[in-house]
DSSP file (Angstrom, degrees, kcal/mol; ACC not computed):
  #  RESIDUE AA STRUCTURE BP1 BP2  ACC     N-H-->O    O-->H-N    N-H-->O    O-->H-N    TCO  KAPPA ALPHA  PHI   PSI    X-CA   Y-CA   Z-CA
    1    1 A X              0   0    0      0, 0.0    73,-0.1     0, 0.0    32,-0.1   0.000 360.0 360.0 360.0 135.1  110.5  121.5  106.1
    2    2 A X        -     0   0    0     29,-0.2     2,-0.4    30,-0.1    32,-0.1  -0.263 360.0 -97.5 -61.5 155.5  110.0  118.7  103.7
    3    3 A X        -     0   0    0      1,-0.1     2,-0.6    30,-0.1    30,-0.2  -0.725  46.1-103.2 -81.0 151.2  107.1  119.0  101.4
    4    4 A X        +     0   0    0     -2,-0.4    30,-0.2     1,-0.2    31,-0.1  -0.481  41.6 175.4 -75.6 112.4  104.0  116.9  102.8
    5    5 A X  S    S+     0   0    0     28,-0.8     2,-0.3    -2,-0.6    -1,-0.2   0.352  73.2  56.0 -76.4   9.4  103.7  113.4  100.6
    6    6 A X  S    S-     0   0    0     27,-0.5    29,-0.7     2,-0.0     2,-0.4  -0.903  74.9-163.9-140.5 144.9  101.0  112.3  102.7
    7    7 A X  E     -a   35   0A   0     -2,-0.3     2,-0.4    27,-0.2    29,-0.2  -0.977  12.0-161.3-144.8 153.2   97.8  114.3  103.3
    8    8 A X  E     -a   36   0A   0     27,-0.9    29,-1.1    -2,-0.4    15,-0.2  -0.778  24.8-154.0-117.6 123.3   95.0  113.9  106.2
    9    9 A X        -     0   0    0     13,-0.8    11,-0.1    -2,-0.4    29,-0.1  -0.515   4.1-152.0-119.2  93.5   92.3  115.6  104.7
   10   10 A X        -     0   0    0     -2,-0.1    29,-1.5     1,-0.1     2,-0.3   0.099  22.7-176.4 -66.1 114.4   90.0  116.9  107.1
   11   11 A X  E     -C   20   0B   0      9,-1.2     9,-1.8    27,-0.1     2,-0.8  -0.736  33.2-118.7-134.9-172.6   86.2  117.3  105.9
   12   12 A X  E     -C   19   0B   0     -2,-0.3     7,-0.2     7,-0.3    88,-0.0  -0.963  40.6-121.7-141.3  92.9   82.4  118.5  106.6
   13   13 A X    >   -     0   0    0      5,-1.1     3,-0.5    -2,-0.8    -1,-0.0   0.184  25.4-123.1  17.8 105.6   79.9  115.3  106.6
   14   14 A X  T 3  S+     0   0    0      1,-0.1    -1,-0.1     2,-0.1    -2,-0.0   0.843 116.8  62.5 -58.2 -11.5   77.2  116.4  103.6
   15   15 A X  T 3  S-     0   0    0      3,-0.1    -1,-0.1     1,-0.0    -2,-0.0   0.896 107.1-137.1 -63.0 -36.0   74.7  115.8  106.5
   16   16 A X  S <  S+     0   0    0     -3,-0.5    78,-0.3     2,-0.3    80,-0.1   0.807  82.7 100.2  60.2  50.8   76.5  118.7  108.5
   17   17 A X  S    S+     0   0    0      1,-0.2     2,-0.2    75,-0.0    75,-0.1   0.619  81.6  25.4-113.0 -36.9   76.2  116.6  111.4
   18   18 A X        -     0   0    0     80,-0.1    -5,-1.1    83,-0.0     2,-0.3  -0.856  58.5-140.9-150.9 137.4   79.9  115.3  111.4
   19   19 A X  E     -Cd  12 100B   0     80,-0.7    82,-0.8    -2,-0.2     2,-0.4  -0.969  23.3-143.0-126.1 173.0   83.4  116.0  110.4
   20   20 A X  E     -C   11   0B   0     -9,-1.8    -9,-1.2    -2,-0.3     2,-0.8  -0.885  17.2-157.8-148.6  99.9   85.7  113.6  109.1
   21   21 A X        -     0   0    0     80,-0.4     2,-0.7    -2,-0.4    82,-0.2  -0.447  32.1-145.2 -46.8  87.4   89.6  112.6  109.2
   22   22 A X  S    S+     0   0    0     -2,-0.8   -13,-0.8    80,-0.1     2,-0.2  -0.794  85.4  38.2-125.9 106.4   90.4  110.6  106.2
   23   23 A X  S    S-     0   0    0     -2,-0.7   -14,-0.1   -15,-0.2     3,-0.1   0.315  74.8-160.4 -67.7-178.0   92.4  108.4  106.6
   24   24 A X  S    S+     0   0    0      1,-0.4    83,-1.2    -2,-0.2     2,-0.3   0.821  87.8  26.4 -99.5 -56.2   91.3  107.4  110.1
   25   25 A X  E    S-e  107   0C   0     81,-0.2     2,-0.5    83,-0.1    -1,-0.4  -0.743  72.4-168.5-111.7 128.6   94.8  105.7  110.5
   26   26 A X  E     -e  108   0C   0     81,-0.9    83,-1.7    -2,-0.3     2,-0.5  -0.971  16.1-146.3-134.6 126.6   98.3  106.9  108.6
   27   27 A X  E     +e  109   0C   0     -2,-0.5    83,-0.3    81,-0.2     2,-0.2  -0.729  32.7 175.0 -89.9 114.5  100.8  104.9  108.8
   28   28 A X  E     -e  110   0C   0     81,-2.8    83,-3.9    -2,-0.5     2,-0.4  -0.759  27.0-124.2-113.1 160.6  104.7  107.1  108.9
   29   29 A X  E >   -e  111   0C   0     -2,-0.2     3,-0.9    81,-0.2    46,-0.2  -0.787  36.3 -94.4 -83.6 151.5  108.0  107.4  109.1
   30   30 A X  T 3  S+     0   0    0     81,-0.5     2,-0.7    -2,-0.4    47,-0.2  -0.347 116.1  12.2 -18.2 128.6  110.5  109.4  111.2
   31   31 A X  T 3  S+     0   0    0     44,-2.2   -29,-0.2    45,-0.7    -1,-0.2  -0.216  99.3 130.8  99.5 -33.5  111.3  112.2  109.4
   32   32 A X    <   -     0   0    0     -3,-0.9    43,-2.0    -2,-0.7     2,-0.5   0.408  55.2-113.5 -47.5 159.1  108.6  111.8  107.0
   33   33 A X        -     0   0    0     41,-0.2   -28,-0.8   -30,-0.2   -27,-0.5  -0.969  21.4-169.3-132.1 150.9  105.9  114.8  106.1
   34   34 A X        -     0   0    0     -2,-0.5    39,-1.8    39,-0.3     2,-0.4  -0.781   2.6-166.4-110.6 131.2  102.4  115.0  106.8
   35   35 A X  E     -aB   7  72A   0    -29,-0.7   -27,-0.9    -2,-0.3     2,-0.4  -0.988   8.4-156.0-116.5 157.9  100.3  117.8  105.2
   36   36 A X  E     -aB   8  71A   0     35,-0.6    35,-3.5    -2,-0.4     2,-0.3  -0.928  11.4-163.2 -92.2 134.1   96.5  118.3  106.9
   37   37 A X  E     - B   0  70A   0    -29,-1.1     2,-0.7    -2,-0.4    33,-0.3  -0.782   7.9-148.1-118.0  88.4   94.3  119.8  104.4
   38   38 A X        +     0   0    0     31,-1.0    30,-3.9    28,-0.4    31,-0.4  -0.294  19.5 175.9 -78.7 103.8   91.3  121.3  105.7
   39   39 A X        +     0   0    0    -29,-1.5   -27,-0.2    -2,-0.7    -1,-0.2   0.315  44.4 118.4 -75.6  -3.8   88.3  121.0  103.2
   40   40 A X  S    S-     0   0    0      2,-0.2    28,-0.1   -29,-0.1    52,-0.1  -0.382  82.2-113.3-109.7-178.1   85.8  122.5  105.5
   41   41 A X  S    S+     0   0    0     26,-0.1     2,-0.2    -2,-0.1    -1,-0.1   0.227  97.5  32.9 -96.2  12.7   83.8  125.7  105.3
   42   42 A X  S    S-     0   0    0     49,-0.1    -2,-0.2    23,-0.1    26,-0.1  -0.900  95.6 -73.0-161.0 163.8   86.0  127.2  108.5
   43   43 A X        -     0   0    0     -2,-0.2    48,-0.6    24,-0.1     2,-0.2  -0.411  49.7-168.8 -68.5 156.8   89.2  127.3  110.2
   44   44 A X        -     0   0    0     46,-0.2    21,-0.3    -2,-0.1     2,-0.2  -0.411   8.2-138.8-139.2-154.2   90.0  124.1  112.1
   45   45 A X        -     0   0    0     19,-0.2    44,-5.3    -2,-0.2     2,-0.3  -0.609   6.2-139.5 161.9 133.9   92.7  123.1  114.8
   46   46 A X  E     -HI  63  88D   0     17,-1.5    17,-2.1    42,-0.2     2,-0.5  -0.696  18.4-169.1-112.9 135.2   94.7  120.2  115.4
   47   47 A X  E     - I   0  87D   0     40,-4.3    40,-1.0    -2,-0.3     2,-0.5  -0.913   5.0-175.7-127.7 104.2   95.2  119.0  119.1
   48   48 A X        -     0   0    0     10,-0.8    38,-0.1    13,-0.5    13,-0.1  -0.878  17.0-153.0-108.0 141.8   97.9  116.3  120.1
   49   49 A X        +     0   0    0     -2,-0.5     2,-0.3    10,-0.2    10,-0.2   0.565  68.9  44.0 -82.8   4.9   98.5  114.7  123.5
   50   50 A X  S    S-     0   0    0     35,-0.2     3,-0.2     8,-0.1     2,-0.2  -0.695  76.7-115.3-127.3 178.0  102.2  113.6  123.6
   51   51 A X  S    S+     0   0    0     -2,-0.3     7,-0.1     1,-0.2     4,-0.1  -0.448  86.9  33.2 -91.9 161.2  105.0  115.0  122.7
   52   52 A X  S    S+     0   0    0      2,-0.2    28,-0.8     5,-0.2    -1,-0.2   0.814  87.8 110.4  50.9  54.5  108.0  114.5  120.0
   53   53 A X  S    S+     0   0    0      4,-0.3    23,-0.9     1,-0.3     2,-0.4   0.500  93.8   5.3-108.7 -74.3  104.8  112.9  117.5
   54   54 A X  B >  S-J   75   0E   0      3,-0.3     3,-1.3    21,-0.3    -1,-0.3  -0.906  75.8-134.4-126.4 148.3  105.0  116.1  115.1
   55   55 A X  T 3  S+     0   0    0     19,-1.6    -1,-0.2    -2,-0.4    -3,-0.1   0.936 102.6  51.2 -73.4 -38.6  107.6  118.6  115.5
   56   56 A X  T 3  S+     0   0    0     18,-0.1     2,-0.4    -3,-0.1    -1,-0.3   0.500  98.3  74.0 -88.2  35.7  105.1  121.4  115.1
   57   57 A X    <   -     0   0    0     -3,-1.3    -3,-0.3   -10,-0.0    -4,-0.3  -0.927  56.1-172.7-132.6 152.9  102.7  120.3  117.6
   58   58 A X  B >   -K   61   0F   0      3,-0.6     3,-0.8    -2,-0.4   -10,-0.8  -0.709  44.3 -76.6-127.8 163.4  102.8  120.4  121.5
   59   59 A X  T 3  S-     0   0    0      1,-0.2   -10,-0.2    -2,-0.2     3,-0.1  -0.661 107.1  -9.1 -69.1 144.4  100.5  119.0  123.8
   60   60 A X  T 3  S+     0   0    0     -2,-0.3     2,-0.4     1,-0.2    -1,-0.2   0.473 100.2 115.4   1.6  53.6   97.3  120.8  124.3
   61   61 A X  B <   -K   58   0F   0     -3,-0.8    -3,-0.6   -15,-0.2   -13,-0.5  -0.962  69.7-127.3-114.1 132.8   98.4  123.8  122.3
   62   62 A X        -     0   0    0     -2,-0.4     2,-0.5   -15,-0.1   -15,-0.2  -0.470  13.6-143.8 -61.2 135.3   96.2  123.9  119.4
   63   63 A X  B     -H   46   0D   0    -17,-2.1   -17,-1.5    -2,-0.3     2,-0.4  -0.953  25.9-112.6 -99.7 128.2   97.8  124.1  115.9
   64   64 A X        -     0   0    0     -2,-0.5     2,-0.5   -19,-0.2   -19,-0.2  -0.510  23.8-168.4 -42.8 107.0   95.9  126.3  113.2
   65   65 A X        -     0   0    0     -2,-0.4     4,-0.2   -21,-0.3   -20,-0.2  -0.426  20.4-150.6 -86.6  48.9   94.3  124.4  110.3
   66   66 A X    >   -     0   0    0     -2,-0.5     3,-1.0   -23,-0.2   -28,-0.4   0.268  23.5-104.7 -29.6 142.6   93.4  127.3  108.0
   67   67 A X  T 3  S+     0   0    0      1,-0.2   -28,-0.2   -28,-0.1   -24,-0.1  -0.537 106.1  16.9 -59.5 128.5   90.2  126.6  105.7
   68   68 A X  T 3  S+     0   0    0    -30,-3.9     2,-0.3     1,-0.2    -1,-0.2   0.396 110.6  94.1  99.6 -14.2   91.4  125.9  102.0
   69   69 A X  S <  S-     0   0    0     -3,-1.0   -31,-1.0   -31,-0.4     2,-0.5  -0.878  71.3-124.1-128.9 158.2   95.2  125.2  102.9
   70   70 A X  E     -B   37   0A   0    -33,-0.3     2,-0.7    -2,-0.3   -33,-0.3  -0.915  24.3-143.0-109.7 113.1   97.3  122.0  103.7
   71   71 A X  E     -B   36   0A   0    -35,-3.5   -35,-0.6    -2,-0.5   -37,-0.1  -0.783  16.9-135.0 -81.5  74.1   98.8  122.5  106.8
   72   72 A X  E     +B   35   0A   0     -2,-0.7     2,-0.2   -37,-0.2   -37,-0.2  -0.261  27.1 176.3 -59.4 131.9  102.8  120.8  106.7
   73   73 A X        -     0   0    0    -39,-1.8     2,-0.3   -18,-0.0   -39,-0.3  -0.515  21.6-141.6-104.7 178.9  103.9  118.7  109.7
   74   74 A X        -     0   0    0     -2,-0.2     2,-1.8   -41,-0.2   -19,-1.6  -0.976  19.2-124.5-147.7 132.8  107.1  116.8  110.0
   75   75 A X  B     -J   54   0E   0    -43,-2.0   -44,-2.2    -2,-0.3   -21,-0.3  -0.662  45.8-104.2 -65.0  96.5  107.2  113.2  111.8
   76   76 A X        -     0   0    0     -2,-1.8   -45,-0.7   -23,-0.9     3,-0.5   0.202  17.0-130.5  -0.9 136.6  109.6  113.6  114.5
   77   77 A X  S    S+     0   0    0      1,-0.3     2,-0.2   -47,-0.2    -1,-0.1   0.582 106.4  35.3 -81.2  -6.5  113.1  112.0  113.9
   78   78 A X  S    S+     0   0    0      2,-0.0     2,-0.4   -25,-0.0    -1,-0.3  -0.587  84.0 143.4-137.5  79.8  112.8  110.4  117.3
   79   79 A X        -     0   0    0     -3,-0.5     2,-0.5    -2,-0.2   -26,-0.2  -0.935  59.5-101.3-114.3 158.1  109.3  109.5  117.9
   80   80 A X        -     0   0    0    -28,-0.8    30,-0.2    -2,-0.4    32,-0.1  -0.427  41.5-120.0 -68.2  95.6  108.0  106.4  119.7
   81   81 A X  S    S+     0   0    0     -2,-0.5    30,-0.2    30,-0.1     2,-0.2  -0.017  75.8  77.5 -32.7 170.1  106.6  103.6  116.8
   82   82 A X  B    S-F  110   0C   0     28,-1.8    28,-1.6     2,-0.0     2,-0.4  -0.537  91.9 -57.3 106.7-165.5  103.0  103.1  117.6
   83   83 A X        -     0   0    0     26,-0.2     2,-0.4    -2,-0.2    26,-0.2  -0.822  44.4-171.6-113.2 156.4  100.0  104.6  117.2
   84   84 A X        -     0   0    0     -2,-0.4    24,-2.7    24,-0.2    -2,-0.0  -0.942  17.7-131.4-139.0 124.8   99.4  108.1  118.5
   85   85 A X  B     +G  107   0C   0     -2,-0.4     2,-0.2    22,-0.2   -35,-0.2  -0.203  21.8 179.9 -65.7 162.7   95.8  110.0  118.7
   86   86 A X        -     0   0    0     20,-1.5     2,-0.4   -38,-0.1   -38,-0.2  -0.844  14.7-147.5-143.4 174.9   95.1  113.3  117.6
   87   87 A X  E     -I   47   0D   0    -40,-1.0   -40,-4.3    -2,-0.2     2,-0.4  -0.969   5.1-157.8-154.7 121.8   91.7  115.6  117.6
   88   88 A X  E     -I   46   0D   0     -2,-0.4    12,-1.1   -42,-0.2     2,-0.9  -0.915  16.8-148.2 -90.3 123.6   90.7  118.3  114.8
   89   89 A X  E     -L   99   0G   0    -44,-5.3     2,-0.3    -2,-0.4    10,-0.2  -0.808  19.1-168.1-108.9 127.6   88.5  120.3  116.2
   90   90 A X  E     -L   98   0G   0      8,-2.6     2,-0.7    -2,-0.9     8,-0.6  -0.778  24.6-144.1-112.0 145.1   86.2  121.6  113.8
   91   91 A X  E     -L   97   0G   0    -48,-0.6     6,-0.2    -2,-0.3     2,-0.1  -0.971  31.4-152.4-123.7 122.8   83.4  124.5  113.5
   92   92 A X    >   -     0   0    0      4,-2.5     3,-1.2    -2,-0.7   -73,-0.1  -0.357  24.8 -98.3 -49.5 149.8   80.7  123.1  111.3
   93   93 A X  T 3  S+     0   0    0      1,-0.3     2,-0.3     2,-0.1     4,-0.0   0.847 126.4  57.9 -19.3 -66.6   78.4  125.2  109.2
   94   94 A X  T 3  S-     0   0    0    -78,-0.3    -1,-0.3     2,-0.1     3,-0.1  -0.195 125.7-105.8 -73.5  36.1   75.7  125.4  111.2
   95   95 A X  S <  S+     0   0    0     -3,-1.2     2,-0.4    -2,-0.3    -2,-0.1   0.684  79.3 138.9  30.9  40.2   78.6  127.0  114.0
   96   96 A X        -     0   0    0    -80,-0.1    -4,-2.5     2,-0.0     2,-0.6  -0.825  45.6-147.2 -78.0 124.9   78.3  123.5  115.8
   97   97 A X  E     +L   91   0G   0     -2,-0.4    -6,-0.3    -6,-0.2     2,-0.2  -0.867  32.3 149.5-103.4 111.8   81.9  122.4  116.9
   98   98 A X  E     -L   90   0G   0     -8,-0.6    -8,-2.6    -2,-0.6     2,-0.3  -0.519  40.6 -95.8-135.1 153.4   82.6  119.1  116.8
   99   99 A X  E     -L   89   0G   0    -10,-0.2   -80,-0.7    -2,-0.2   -10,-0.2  -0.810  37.2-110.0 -97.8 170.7   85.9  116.7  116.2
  100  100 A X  B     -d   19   0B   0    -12,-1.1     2,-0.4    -2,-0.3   -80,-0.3  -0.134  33.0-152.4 -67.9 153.9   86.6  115.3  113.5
  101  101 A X        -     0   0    0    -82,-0.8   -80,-0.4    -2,-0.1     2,-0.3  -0.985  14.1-179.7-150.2 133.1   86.1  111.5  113.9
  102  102 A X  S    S-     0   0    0      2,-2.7   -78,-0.1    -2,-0.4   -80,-0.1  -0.762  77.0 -40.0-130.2-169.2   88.3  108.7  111.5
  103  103 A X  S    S-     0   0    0     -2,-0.3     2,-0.3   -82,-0.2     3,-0.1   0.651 130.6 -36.8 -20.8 -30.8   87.7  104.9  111.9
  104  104 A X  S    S-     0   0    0      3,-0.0    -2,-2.7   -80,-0.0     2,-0.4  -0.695 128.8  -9.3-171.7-118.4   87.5  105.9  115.8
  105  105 A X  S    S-     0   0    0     -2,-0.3    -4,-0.1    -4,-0.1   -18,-0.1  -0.632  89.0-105.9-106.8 141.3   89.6  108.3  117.0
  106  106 A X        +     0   0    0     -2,-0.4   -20,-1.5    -6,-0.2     2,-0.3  -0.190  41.9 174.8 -48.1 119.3   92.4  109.5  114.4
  107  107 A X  E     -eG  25  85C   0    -83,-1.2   -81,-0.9   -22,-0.2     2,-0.6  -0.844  32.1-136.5-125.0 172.2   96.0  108.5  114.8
  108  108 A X  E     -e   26   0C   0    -24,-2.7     2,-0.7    -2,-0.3   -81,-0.2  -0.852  24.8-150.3-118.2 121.8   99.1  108.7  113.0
  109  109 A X  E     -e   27   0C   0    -83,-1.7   -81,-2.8    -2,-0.6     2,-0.6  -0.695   8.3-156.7 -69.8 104.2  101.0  105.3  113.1
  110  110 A X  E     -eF  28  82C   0    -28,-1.6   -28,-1.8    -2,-0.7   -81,-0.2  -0.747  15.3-134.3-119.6 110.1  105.0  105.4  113.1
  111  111 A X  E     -e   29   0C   0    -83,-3.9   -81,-0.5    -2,-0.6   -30,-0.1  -0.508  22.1 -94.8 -59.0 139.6  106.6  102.7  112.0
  112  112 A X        -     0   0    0      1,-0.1     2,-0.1    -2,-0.1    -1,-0.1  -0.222  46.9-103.9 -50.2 153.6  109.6  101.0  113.5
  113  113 A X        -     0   0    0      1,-0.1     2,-0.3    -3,-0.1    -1,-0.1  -0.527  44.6-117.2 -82.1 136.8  113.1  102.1  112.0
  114  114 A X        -     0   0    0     -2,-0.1     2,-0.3    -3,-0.1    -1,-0.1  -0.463  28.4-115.0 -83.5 147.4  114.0   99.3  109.9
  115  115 A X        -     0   0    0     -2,-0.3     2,-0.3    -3,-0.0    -1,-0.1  -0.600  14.2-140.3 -99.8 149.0  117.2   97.4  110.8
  116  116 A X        -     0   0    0     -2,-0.3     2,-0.2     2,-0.0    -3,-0.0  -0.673  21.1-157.6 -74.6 140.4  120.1   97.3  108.8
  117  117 A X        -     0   0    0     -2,-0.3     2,-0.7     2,-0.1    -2,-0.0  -0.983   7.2-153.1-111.9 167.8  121.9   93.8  108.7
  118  118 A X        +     0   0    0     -2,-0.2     2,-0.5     2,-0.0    -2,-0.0  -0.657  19.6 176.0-136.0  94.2  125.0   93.4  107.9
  119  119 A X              0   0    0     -2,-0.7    -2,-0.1     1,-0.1     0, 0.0  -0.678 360.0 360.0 -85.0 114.6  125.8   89.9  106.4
  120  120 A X              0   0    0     -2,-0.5    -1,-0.1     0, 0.0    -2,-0.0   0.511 360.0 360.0-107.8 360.0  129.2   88.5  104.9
């Protein structure tokens, strides 16, 4: 696994109302690494719905987002450009669970593979 250049950091609202996915939107590559870093006062868990997004995450199997740690992901080398949701699901302070909320619901964005041309 690559080390993560990119981080998602997952945080707890000062209101304790809300948590929050920041960025809302991260734009990758293929192959690329992702870390989630969970800032909040609790263990978290990262839920995606499709498949061959991040190589360790399945659909609706939760991934563990230990409290205090950056959590390494890998973009798939063959995932679909576009944008693809995810949900952190988060235990607040006050033991409210809530997701995590980014500009509306969090994705990660995959860029198209750029094409080579090949000019003489």
């Amino acid at each position: 696994m690559k080390v993560a250049s990119r981080k998602v950091y997952i945080l707890e609202l000062p209101s304790g109302a809300y948590a929050l996915a920041d960025p809302g939107g991260l734009e990758v590559d293929r192959g690329e690494a992702i870390g989630f870093e969970n800032q909040t006062a609790n263990d978290a868990a990262l839920f995606i719905a499709e498949e061959n997004v991040l190589v360790e995450a399945h659909p609706l199997t939760g991934v563990l987002l230990p409290r205090g740690a950056v959590t390494p992901f890998t973009v798939a080398s063959d995932a679909e450009p576009g944008a693809h949701e995810y949900q952190v699901l988060v235990t607040l302070r006050s033991g409210r669970r809530v997701f995590a909320v980014g500009s509306s619901t969090p994705r990660i964005i995959i860029r198209p593979p750029t094409q080579v041309s090949m000019s003489v």
